[in-house]
C-alpha positions as CSV (number, residue, x, y, z in Angstrom):
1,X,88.6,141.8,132.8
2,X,91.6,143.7,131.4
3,X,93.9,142.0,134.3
4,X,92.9,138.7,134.4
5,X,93.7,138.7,130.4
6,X,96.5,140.2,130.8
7,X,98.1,137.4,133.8
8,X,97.0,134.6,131.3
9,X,98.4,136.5,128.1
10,X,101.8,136.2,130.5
11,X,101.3,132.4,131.7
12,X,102.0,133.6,135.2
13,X,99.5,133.9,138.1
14,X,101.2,135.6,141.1
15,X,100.0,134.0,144.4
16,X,100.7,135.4,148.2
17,X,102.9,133.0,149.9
18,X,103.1,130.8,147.3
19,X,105.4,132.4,144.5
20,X,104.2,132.3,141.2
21,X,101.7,129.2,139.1
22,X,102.9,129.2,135.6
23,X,100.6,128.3,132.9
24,X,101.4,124.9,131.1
25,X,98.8,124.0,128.9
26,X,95.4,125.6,127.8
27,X,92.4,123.4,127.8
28,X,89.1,125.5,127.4
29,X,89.5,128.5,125.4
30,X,86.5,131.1,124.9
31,X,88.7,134.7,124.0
32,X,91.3,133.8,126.1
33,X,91.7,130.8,128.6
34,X,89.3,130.1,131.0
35,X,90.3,125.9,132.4
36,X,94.4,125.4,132.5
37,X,97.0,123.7,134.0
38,X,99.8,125.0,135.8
39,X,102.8,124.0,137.7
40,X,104.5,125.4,140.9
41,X,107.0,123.9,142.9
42,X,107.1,120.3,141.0
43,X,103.4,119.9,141.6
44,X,100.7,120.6,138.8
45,X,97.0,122.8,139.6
46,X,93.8,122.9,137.6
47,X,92.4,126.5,136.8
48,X,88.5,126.8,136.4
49,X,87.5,130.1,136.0
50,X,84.9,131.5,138.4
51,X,85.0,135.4,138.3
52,X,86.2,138.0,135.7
53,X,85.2,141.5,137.0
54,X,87.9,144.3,137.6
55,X,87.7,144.3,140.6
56,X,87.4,140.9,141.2
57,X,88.8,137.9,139.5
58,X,89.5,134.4,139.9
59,X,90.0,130.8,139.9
60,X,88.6,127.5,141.7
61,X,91.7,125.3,141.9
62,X,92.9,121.8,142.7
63,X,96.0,119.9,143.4
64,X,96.0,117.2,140.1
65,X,98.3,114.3,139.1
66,X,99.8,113.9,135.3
67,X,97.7,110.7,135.3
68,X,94.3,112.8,136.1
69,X,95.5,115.4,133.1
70,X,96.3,112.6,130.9
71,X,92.6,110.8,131.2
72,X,90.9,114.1,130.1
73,X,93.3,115.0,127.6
74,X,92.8,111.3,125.9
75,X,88.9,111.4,126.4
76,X,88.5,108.9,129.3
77,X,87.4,111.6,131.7
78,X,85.3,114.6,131.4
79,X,87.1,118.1,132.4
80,X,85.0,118.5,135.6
81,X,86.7,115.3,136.5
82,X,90.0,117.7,137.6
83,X,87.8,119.6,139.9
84,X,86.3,116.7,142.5
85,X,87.9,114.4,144.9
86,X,90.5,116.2,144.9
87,X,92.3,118.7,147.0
88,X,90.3,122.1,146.7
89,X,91.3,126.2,146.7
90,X,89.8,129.4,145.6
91,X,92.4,132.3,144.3
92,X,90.7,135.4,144.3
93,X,92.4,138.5,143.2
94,X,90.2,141.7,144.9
95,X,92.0,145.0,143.4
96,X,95.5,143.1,144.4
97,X,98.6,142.8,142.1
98,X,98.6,139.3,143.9
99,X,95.9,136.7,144.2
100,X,94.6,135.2,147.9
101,X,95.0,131.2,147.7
102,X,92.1,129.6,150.3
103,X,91.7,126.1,151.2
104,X,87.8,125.1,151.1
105,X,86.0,122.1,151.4
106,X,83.7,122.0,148.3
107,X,83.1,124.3,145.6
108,X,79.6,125.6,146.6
109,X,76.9,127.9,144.8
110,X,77.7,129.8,142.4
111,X,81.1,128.2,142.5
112,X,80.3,124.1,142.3
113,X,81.1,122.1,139.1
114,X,78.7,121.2,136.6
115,X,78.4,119.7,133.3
116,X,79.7,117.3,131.7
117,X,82.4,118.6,129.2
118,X,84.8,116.4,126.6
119,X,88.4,117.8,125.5
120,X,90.6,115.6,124.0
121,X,94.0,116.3,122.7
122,X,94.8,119.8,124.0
123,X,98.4,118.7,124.7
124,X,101.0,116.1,123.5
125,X,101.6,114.4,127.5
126,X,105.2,113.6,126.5
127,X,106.6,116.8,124.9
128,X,105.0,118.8,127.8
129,X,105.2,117.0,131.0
130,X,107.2,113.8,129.7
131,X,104.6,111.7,130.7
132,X,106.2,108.4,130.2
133,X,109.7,110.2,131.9
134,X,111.8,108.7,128.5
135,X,113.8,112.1,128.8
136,X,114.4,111.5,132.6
137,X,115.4,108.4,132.0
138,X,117.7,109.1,129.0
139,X,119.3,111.4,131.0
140,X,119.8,109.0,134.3
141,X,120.7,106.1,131.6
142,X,122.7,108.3,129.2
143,X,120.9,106.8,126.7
144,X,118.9,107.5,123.6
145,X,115.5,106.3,123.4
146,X,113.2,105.8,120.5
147,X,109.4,105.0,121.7
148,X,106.1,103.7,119.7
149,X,103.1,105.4,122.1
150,X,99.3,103.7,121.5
151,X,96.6,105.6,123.3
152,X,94.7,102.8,124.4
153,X,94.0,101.0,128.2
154,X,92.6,98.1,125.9
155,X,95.9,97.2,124.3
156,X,96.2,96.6,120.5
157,X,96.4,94.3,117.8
158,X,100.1,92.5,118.3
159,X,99.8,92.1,114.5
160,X,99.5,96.2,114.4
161,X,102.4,96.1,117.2
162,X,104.5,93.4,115.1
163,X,104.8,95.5,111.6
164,X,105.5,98.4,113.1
165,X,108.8,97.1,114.9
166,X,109.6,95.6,111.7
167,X,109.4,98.9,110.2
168,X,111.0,100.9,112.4
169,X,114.3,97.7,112.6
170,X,114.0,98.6,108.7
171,X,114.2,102.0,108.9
172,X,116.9,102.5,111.3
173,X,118.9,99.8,110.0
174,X,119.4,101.3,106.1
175,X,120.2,104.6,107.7
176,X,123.6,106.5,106.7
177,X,124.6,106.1,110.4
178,X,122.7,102.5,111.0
179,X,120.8,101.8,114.7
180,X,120.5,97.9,115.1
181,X,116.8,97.4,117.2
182,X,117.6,93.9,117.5
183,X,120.8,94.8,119.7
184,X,118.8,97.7,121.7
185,X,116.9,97.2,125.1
186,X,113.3,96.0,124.5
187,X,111.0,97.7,127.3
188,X,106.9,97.9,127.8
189,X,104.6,99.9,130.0
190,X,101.1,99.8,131.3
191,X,98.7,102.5,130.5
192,X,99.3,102.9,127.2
193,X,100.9,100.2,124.7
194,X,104.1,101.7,125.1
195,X,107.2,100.2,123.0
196,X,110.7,101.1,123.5
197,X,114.4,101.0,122.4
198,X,116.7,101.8,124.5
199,X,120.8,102.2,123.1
200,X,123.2,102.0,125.7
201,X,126.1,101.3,123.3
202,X,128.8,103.7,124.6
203,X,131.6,102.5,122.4
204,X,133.3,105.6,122.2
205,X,136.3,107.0,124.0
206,X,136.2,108.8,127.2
207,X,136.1,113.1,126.3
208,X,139.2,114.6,127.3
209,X,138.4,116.4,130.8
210,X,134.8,114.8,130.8
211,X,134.0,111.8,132.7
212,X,131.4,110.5,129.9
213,X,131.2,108.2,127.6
214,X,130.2,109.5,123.6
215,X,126.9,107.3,122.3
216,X,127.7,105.7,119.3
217,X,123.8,105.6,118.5
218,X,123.3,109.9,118.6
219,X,124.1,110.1,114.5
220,X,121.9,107.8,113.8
221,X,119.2,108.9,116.3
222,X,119.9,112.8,114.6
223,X,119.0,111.2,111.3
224,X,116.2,109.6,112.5
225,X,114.8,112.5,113.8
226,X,115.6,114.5,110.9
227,X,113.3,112.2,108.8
228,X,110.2,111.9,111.5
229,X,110.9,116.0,112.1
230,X,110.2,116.9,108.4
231,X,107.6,117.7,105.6
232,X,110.0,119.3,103.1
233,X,110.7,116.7,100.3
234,X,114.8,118.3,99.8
235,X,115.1,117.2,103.6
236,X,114.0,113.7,103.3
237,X,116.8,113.5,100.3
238,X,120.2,115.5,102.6
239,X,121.3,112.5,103.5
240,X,120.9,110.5,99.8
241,X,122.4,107.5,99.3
242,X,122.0,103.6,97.5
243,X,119.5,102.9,101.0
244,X,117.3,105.8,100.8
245,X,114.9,104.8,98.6
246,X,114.9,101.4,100.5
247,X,114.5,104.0,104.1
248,X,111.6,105.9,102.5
249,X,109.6,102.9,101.6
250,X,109.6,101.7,104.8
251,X,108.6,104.6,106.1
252,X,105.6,104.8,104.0
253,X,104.7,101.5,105.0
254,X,105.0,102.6,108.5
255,X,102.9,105.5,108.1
256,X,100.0,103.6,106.9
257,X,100.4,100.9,109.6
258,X,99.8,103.7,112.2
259,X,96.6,104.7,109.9
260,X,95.2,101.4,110.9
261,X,94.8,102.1,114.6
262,X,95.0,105.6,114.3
263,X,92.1,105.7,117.5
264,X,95.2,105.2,119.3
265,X,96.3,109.0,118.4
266,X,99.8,106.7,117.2
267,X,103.5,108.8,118.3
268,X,106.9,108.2,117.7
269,X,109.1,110.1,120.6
270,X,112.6,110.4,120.8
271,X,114.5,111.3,124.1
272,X,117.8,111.9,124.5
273,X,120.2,112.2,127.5
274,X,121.0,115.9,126.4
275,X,117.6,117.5,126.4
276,X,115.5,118.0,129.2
277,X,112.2,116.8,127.0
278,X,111.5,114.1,124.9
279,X,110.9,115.0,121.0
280,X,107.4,114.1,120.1
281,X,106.2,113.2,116.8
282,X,102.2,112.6,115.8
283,X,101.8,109.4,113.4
284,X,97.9,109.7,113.6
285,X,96.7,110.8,109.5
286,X,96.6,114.6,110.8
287,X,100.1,114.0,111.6
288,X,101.5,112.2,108.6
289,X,99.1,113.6,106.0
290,X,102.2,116.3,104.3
291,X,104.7,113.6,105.2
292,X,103.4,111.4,102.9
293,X,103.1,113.3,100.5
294,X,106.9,114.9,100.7
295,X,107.6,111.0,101.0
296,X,106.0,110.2,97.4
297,X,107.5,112.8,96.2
298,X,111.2,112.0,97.1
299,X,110.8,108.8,95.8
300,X,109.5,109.9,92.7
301,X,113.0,112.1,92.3
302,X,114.8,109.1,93.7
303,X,112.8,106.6,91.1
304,X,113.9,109.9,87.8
305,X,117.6,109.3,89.1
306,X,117.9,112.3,90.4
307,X,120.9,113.5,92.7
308,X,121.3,115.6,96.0
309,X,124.0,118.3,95.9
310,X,124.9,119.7,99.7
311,X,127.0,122.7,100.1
312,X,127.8,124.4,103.9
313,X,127.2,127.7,104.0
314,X,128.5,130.3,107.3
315,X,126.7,133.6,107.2
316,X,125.9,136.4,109.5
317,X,121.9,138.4,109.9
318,X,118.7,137.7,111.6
319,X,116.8,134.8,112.4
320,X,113.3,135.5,110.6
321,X,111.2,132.5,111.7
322,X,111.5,129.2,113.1
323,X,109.1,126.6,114.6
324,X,110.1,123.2,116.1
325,X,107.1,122.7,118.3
326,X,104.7,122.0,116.0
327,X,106.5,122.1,113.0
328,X,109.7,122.5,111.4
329,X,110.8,125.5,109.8
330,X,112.8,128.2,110.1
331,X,114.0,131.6,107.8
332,X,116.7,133.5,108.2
333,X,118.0,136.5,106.6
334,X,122.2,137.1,106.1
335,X,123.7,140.2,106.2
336,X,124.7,140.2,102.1
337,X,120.2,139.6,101.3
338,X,120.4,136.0,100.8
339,X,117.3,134.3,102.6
340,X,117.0,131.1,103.2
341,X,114.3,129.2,104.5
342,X,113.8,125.2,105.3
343,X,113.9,122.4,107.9
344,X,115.7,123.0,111.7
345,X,118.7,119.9,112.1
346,X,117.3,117.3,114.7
347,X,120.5,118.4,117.0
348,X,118.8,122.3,117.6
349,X,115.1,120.8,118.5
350,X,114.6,121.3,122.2
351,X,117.9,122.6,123.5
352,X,117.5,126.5,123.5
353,X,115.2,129.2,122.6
354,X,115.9,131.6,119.7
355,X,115.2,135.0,119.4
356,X,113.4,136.2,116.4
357,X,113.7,139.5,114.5
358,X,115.8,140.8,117.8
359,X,119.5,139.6,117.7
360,X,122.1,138.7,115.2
361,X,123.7,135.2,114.6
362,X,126.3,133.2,112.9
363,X,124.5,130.5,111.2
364,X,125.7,127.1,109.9
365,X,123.4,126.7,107.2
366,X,123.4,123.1,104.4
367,X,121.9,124.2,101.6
368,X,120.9,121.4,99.5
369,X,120.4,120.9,95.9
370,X,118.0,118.3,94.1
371,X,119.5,118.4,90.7
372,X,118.0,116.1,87.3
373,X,120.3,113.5,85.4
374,X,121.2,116.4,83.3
375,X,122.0,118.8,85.8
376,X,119.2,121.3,85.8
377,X,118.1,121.9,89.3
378,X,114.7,121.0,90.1
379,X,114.6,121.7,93.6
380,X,115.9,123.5,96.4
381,X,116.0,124.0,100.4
382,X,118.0,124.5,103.5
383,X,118.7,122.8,106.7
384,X,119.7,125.0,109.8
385,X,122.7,123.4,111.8
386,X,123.7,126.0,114.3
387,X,123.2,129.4,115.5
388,X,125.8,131.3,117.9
389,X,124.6,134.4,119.5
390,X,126.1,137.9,118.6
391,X,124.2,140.7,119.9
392,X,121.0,141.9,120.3
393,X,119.2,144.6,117.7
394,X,118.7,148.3,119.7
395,X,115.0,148.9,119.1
396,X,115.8,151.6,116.2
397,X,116.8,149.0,114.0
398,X,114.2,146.4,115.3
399,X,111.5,148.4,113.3
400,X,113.7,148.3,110.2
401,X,112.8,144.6,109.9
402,X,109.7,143.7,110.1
403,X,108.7,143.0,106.5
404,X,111.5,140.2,106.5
């Protein structure tokens, strides 16, 4: 069993003649995954496991749309449903580095499907596979996008669907860099009740040497996912001004309008024509349960008078921690034994991969400062705007680190 744990632990199963299937998403774990998804050469593959000996491993597979992932993954299909009518394989892997990928006509015996098996929300459709293609289409419309996603073939109540765009036209509108909804492109889809903005407003001037145009919507799309990106109360206050508190109530009221049909597993997503996925943020209460809470307490500071204080900091050590998938977080640790620790800025989240506790960087960090009427800080956190590579660690001084 040792190998077929192993090619999982990697995400890559090697296949003669067909290059390698790499694993996208996990749906039935029992010590390590057993039913996945994969992807090779722009087309996606179910994984059922059917054999785990040594000296003999492997895999019933078939050919699946994103449509057919996305009905068992929102609980309108069972799993089993991947593995009929549809096109068919077995991989075996018989004491080979490289499995043997066979066209059959049913999965028979000891191989057939069975059951009747539920698993709902093993992946977010957009941030993985961009579902509803807003980053391919940012990128074709060199556009910025901001999306309301309902999980529901039903549809929703247009009262539900009406407070939330008046939220959201709030929201962006009181921001430090303001996005008007009511001048953006309105756009539905089927499948889901899928809602839309679209910004095409290129009002800036040509780059020198680039044959682009600059958005004049990307601050105020940065800002926007700075607040939807964020549980840390200091973050919510960086960019403190007279509309804030005004921003944050809204917010709140937005939060519990998405409580109200939170069946629909409720996201915001934010796509942009500069990364190659969409940004993908959960609304449901699992989502938005620490958000409010950092919300109610910002307002609280905002409601004592109490001010923000930022102050750019440019420092050399080793990324510690940082987490954008799921999260946002990161630590890092300068070269003089400052740490700091906080929220990752909007502009880093799904451009590049960072190494951790294995290179050195120059960071742009914004430290930031809630302070009381008198002065006295009460509060403090960072935000991490930039990392440019250095070097990498030798492994000597890789084991030097790992209490950081």
């Amino acid at each position: 069993m040792s190998r077929i744990f192993d090619l999982v632990e990697e995400r890559r199963i090697p296949v003669n003649g067909y290059g390698d299937f790499f694993i996208e998403t996990s749906i039935i774990e029992i010590d390590y995954s057993r039913c996945f998804i994969t992807s090779n050469a722009g087309d996606y593959y179910a994984f059922l496991e059917i054999e785990n000996k040594d000296d003999l491993f492997g895999w019933n597979v078939t050919k699946v749309s994103l449509d057919d992932i996305n009905d068992v993954n929102n609980g309108y299909k069972n799993i089993q449903s991947l593995f009929i009518d549809k096109p068919k394989y077995e991989l075996l892997f018989k004491n080979s580095s490289t499995g043997v990928l066979s066209k059959v006509d049913d999965f028979k015996e000891k191989y057939s499907i069975k059951g009747n098996i539920f698993k709902r929300n093993f992946c977010d459709m957009d941030s993985l596979f961009d579902y509803h293609q807003f980053a391919l289409e940012a990128r074709q419309e060199n556009s910025n996008k901001v999306s309301v996603v309902l999980q529901n073939k039903k549809g929703c109540v247009t009262e539900l669907i009406y407070k939330i765009i008046n939220y959201i036209s709030s929201i962006c509108k009181n921001l430090s860099h303001p996005l008007d909804i009511m001048n953006s492109d309105f756009s539905v889809m089927h499948s889901s009740t899928v809602i839309t903005f679209t910004f095409n407003d290129h009002d800036g001037p040509l780059l020198q040497g680039e044959n682009k145009m600059t958005p004049s919507s990307s601050e105020g799309i940065s800002e926007l996912g700075n607040m939807l990106s964020t549980s840390d109360t200091v973050s919510l206050l960086s960019e403190q001004n007279k509309k804030t508190e005004k921003v944050l109530k809204k917010y709140d009221n937005l939060i519990k309008t998405f409580e109200k049909t939170n069946d629909t597993k409720p996201k915001i997503v934010v796509a942009s024509p500069d990364r190659s996925k969409p940004i993908s943020y959960d609304m449901s209460k699992r989502g938005t349960k620490e958000k409010k809470v950092a919300i109610s307490k910002a307002l609280q500071y905002i409601k004592n008078n109490s001010k923000t204080i930022k102050e750019p900091v440019s420092c050399r050590g080793i990324l510690t921690g940082i987490l954008t998938s799921s999260g946002n977080f990161f630590s890092f640790l300068a070269n003089n034994n400052t740490k700091y620790s906080g929220s990752v800025d909007f502009k880093m989240i799904g451009l590049e991969q960072f190494d951790v506790n294995g290179s050195i960087y120059d960071a742009e960090i914004e430290k930031i400062t809630i302070v009381s009427e008198t002065g006295d800080v009460i509060k403090e956190s960072s935000k991490l705007v930039s990392l440019t590579f250095v070097k990498k660690i030798d492994k000597h001084s890789q084991l030097k680190i790992v209490d950081f």
